[in-house]
C-alpha positions in Angstrom: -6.1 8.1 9.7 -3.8 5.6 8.6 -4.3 4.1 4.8 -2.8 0.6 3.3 -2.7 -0.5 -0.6 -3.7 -4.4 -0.8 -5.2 -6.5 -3.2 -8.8 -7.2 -3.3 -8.0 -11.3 -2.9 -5.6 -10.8 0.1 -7.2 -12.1 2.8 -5.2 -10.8 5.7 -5.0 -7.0 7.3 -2.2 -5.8 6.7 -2.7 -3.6 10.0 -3.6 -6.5 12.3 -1.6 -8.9 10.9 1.6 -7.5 8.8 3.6 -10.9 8.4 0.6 -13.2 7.0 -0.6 -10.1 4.7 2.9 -9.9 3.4 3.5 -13.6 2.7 0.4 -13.9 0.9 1.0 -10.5 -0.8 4.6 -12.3 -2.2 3.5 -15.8 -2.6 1.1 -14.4 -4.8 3.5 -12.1 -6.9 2.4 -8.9 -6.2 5.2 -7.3 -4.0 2.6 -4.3 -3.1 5.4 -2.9 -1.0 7.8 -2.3 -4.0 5.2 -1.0 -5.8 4.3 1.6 -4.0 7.9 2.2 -3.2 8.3 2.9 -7.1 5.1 5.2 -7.0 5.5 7.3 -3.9 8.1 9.9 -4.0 8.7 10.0 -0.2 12.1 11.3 1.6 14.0 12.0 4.3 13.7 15.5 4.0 10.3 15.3 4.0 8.3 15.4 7.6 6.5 12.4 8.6 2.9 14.0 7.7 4.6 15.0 4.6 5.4 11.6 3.7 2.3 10.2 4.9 0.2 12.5 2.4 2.6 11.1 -0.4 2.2 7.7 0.5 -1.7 8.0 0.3 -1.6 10.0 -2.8 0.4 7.2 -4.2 -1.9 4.8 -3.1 -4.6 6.7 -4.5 -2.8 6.7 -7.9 -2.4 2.5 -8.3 -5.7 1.9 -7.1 -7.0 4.9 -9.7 -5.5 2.6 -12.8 -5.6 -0.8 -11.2 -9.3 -0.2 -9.6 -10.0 -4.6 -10.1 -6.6 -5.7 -8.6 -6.1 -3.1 -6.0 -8.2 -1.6 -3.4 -7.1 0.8 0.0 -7.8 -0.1 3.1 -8.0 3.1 6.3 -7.6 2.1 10.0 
């Protein structure tokens, strides 16, 4: 199962719909995607399932301390 990090006024899926999910994401100031860049400590080294698992956990992590700003979404 795949997992996302977005905010809880972002309209857009940021499965379904990547580009207008992102725009709104950076119009708004939140540059999500850097974000959890900063948080997950993912690598080349790493397999894909390894990195995956990280990603989530990291996601797991801002939504833990930023429970009214961000929320995760699971396809």
């Amino acid at each position: 199962m795949a997992c996302a990090l977005t905010t809880v006024d972002n309209p857009y899926d940021p499965f379904a719909d990547f580009d207008k999910w992102f725009l709104f994401d950076i119009v708004g100031g939140y540059n999500s995607c850097g974000y959890l860049a900063r948080i997950a400590n993912t690598s080349e080294q790493l397999t894909e399932a390894e990195n995956m698992a990280e990603i989530e956990r990291a996601i797991d992590e801002i939504v833990l301390f930023n429970p009214l700003l961000y929320k995760k979404i699971t396809k």
